[in-house]
LOZA-821595 format. One record per residue (C-alpha): x, y, z; residue in three letters. Coordinates in steps of 0.05 Angstrom, whole numbers, padded with zeros to 5 digits, always signed. Each point is the difference from the previous one (the first is absolute). Example, Ala and Ser with C-alpha at 12.3 -4.5 7.8 and 13.67 -1.06 7.14 Angstrom:
% LOZA-821595
+00246-00090+00156ALA/+00027+00069-00013SER/
END
This chain:
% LOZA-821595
+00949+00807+01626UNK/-00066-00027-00035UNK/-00056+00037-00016UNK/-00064-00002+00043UNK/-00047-00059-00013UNK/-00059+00049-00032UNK/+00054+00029-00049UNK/+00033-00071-00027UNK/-00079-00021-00015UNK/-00014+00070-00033UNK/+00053-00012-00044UNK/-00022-00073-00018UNK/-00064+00031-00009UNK/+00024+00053-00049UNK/+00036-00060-00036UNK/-00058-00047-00004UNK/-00041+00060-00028UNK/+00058+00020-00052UNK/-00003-00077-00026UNK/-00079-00007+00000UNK/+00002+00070-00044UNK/+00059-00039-00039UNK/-00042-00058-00021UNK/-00061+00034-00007UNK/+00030+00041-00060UNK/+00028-00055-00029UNK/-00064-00036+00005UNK/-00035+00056-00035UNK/+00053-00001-00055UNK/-00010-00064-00012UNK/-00074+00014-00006UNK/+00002+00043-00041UNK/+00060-00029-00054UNK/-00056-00065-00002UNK/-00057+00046-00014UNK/+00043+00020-00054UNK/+00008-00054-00019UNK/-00067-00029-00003UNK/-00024+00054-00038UNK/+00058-00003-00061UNK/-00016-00078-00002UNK/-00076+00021-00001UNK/+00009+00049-00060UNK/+00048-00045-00038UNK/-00058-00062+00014UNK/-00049+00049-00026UNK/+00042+00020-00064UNK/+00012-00081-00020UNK/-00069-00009+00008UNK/-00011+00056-00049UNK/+00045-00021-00055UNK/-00012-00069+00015UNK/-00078+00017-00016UNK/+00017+00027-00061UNK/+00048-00044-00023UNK/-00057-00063+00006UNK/-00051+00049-00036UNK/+00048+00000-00064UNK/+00008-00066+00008UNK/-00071-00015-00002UNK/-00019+00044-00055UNK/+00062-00024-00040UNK/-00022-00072+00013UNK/-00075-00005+00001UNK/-00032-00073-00008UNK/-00011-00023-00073UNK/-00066-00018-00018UNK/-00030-00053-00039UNK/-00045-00002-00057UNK/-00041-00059-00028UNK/+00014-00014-00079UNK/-00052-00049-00032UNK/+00035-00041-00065UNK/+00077+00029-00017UNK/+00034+00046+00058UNK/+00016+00068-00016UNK/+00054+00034-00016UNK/+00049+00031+00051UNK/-00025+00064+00021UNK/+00046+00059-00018UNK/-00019+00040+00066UNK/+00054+00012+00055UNK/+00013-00065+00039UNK/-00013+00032+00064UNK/-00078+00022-00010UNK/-00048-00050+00027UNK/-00065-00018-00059UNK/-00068-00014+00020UNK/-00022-00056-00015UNK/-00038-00016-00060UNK/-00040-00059-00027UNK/+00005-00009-00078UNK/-00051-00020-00051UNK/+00006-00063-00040UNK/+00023+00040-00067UNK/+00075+00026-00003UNK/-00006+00072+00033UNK/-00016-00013+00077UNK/-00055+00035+00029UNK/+00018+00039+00063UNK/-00052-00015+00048UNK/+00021-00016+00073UNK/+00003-00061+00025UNK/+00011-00024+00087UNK/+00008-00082-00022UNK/+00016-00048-00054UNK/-00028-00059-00025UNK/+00045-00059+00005UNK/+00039-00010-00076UNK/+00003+00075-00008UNK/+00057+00031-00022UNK/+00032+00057+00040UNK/+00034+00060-00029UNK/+00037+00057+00047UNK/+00007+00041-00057UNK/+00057+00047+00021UNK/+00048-00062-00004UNK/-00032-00040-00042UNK/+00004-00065+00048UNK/-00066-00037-00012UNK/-00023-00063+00033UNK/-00049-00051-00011UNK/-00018-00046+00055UNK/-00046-00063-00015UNK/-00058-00028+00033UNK/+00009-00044+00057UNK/+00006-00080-00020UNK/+00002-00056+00049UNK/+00069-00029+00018UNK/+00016-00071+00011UNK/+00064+00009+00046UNK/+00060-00060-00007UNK/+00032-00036+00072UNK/+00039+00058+00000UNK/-00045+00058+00006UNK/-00007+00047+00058UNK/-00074+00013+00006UNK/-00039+00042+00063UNK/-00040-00049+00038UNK/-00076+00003-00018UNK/+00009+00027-00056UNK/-00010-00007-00083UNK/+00049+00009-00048UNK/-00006+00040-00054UNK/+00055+00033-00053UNK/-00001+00063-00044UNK/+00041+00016-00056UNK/+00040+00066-00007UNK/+00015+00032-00072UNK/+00045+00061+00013UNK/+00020+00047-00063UNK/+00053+00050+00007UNK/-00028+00042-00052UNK/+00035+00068+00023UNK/+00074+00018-00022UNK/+00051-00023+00063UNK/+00005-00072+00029UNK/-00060-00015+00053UNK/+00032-00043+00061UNK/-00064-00054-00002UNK/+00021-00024+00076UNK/-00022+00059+00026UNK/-00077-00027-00022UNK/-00043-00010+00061UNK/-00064-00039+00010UNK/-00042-00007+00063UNK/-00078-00043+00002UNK/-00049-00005+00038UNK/-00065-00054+00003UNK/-00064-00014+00050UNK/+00024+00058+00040UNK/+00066-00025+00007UNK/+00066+00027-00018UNK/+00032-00052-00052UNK/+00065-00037+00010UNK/+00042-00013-00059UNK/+00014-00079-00026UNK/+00072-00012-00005UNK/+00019-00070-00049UNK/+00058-00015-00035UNK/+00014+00008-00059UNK/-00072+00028-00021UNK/-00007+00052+00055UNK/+00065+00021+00026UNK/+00000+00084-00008UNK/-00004+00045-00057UNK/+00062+00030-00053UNK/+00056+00030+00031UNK/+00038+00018-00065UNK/-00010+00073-00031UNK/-00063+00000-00047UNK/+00033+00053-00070UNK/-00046+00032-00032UNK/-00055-00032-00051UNK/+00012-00064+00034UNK/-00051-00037+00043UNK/+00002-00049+00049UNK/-00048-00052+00034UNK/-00001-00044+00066UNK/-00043-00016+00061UNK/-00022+00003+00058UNK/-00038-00046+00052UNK/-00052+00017+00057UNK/-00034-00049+00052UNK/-00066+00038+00008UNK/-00063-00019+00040UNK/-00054+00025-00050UNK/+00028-00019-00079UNK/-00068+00033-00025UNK/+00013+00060+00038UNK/+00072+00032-00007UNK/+00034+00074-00001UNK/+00065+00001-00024UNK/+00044+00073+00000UNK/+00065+00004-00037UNK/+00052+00053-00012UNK/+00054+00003-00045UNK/+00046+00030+00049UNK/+00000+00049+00061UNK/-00013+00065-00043UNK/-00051-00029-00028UNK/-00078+00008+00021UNK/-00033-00070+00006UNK/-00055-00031-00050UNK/-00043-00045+00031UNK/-00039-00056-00031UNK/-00059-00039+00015UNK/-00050-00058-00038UNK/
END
């Protein structure tokens, strides 16, 4: 004999009701295990953050730029000071001892000490360029060329490839003049110590009475920037 209509659907109801409650909990468990987990991959976040901060600040300290220093006649000696400190820079008189007065530019054939290495750089005054057939010259532009006199005079091999030189002219950033075999890239072999080394470099500029050139000896190195 079956049970009355009313009591088979109270029963379905009482089951339908059992699994709602079912899933519910389970829904809140699973709530609750990813609030969980949100918050342990928040913290952890926040802790690689931290050391990650404070990992970059040693870096940085450790690593500071170098700075250069203008030397008028014979560079000086190699500094003795820690390799990692950063000089100001300093413009010297025309006797032997430099005088250290600050100085924001250079004068085209200056020479260029960072003192903590003892890399020192001299970089000429612009001079027109007569380019051959096979030159690569910027449209509209004028050639010029400056020579580069590097001198490792610090106590490890100096990688000279890592020298880099940007220009600008009549408001106009400067492309470099590419001709074989007078203008084809600086030294790529190691520069030892005492030794110097010379090449250069081209520029097609707009303006040859008016030009800014900025060179670095290398990444960790602060710029020294030249003008006429």
């Amino acid at each position: 004999m079956k049970p009355p209509a009313y009591r088979r659907q109270a029963y379905v109801d009482r089951q339908t009701e059992r699994i709602d409650e079912t899933n519910h909990a389970d829904a809140s468990q699973v709530d609750r295990a990813t609030e969980n987990r949100r918050k342990t991959m928040t913290k952890d976040l926040g802790m690689r953050i931290l050391v990650g901060t404070a990992i970059l600040g040693t870096a940085l300290s450790l690593t500071g730029c170098i700075s250069p220093t203008k030397v008028a006649g014979a560079v000086t000696a190699p500094s003795t000071a820690a390799t990692t400190a950063a000089t100001t820079p300093t413009v010297a008189a025309t006797t032997a001892t430099p005088t250290p007065t600050k100085a924001s530019t250079y004068k085209f054939g200056d020479t260029v000490s960072w003192e903590v290495t003892g890399v020192s750089l001299t970089l000429s005054a612009p001079a027109p360029y007569k380019p051959s057939k096979y030159a690569i010259v910027p449209a509209g532009t004028s050639p010029v060329v400056f020579t580069i006199t590097l001198k490792n005079g610090g106590t490890e091999a100096f990688d000279p490839g890592m020298v880099y030189m940007t220009a600008s002219s009549g408001e106009a950033e400067a492309q470099s003049v590419f001709d074989s075999p007078a203008l084809v890239g600086g030294p790529t072999t190691k520069l030892l110590p005492g030794k110097s080394v010379t090449w250069k470099v081209g520029f097609g500029v707009l303006n040859a009475a008016d030009i800014t050139a900025e060179i670095t000896p290398s990444v960790l190195y602060d710029s020294a920037i030249f003008t006429s």
